[in-house]
C-alpha positions in Angstrom: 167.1 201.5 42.1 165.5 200.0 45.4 165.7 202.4 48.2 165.9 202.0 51.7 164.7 203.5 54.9 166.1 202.8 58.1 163.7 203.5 61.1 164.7 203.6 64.2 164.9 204.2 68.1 167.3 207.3 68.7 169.9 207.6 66.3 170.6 204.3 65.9 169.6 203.9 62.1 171.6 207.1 61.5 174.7 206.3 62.8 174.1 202.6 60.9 173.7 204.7 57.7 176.1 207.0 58.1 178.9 203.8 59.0 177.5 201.8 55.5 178.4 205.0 53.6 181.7 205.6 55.7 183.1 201.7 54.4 181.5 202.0 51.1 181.0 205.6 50.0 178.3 207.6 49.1 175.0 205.6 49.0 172.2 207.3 47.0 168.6 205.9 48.3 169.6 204.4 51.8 168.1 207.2 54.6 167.3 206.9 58.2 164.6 207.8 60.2 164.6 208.4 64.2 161.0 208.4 65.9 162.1 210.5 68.8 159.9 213.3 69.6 157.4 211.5 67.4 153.7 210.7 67.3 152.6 207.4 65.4 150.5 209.4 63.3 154.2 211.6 63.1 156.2 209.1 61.5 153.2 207.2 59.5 153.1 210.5 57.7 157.0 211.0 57.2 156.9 207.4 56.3 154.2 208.2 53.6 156.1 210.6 52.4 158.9 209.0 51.8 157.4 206.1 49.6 156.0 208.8 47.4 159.6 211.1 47.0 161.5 210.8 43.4 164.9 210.5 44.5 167.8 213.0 42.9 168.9 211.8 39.8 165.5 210.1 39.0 162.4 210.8 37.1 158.9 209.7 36.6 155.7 207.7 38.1 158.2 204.9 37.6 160.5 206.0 39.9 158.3 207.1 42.7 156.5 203.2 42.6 160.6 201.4 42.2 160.5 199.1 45.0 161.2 200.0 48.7 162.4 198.5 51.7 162.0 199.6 55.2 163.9 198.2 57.9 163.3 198.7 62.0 165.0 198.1 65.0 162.7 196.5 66.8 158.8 194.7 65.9 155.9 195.9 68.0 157.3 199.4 68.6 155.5 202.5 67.2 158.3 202.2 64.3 156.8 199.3 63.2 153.4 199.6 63.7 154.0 203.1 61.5 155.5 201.2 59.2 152.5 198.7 58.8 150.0 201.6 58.7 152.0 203.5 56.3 152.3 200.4 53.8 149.3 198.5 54.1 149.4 196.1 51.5 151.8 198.2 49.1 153.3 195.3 47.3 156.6 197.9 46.1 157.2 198.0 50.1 158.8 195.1 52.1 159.4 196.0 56.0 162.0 194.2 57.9 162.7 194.1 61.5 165.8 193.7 63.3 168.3 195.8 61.4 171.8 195.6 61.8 175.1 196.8 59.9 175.8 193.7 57.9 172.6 193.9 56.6 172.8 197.4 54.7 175.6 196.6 53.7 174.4 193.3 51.8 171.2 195.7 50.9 173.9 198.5 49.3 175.5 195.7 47.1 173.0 193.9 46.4 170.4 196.0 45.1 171.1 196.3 41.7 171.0 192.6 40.8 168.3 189.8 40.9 164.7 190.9 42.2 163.0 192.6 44.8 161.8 189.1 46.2 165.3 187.8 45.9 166.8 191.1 47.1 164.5 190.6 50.5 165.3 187.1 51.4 168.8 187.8 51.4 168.9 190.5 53.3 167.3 188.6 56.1 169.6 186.2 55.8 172.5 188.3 56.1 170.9 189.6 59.2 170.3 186.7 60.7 173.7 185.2 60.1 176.1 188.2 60.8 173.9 187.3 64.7 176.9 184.7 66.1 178.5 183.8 69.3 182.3 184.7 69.3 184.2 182.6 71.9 182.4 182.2 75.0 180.4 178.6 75.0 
C-alpha cells in the first residue's frame, strides 16, 4: 500500500486528513504533519522517521521500502526543504507541493491500482484541476 504524509503549515494537513477520512472512512497510511514549533532539523528527523515506520497491519523490509508520497502546502518553506533533505534521492519517495482536498481524495482511491509513477501524475493532476474559477469572469 502507498502511504501518504501530509506536511503542513498549522493544522492545515490535519484538518485535510481528518475531512478525507470523514467523506470516505477510515484511511490506513494517510497521516499529517504540522511544522509548528519545529526546527528543520525537527521535522527532517520526524520525516525520517516516518519513511522507515511499518504501518499496522504490515510486515517486513518490504513494507517499510512500499512507496511513499509526501505532500506540502507550500514549496520553499521549511516543509519542503525538510522534505528534500529527508528524501534525497529515495526513489520509493515522491514530494508534491500544493496540497489540497481533492487531491487526497484521488490519492485514497487511487492507490491501489496502476503504479507509483502513474499514481503521482494523477494526483497532480487532480490538484491542479479541482484549482477553477466559479462564476466571477
Amino acid at each position: 500500500m502507498v502511504r501518504a504524509l501530509v506536511i503542513t503549515h498549522g493544522g492545515i494537513g490535519e484538518e485535510l486528513v481528518r475531512v478525507t477520512g470523514m467523506i470516505l472512512g477510515p484511511v490506513p497510511g494517510l497521516t499529517a504533519m504540522s511544522n509548528d514549533g519545529k526546527s528543520a532539523v525537527d521535522i527532517t528527523a520526524q520525516i525520517k522517521q516516518w519513511q522507515v515506520e511499518v504501518p499496522d497491519g504490515e510486515g517486513g523490509v518490504d513494507s517499510a521500502r512500499a512507496s511513499k508520497l509526501i505532500l506540502l502546502d507550500d514549496y520553499g518553506g521549511s516543509c519542503a526543504t525538510s522534505a528534500q533533505l529527508a528524501c534525497g534521492q529515495d526513489p520509493d519517495t515522491a514530494i508534491i507541493s500544493g496540497v489540497n482536498l481533492a487531491m487526497l481524495l484521488g490519492f485514497v482511491t487511487w492507490r491501489e491500482s496502476g503504479d507509483f509513477e502513474e499514481l503521482v501524475g494523477k494526483v497532480v493532476q487532480k490538484g491542479r484541476e479541482a484549482i477553477i474559477l466559479v462564476g466571477g469572469r
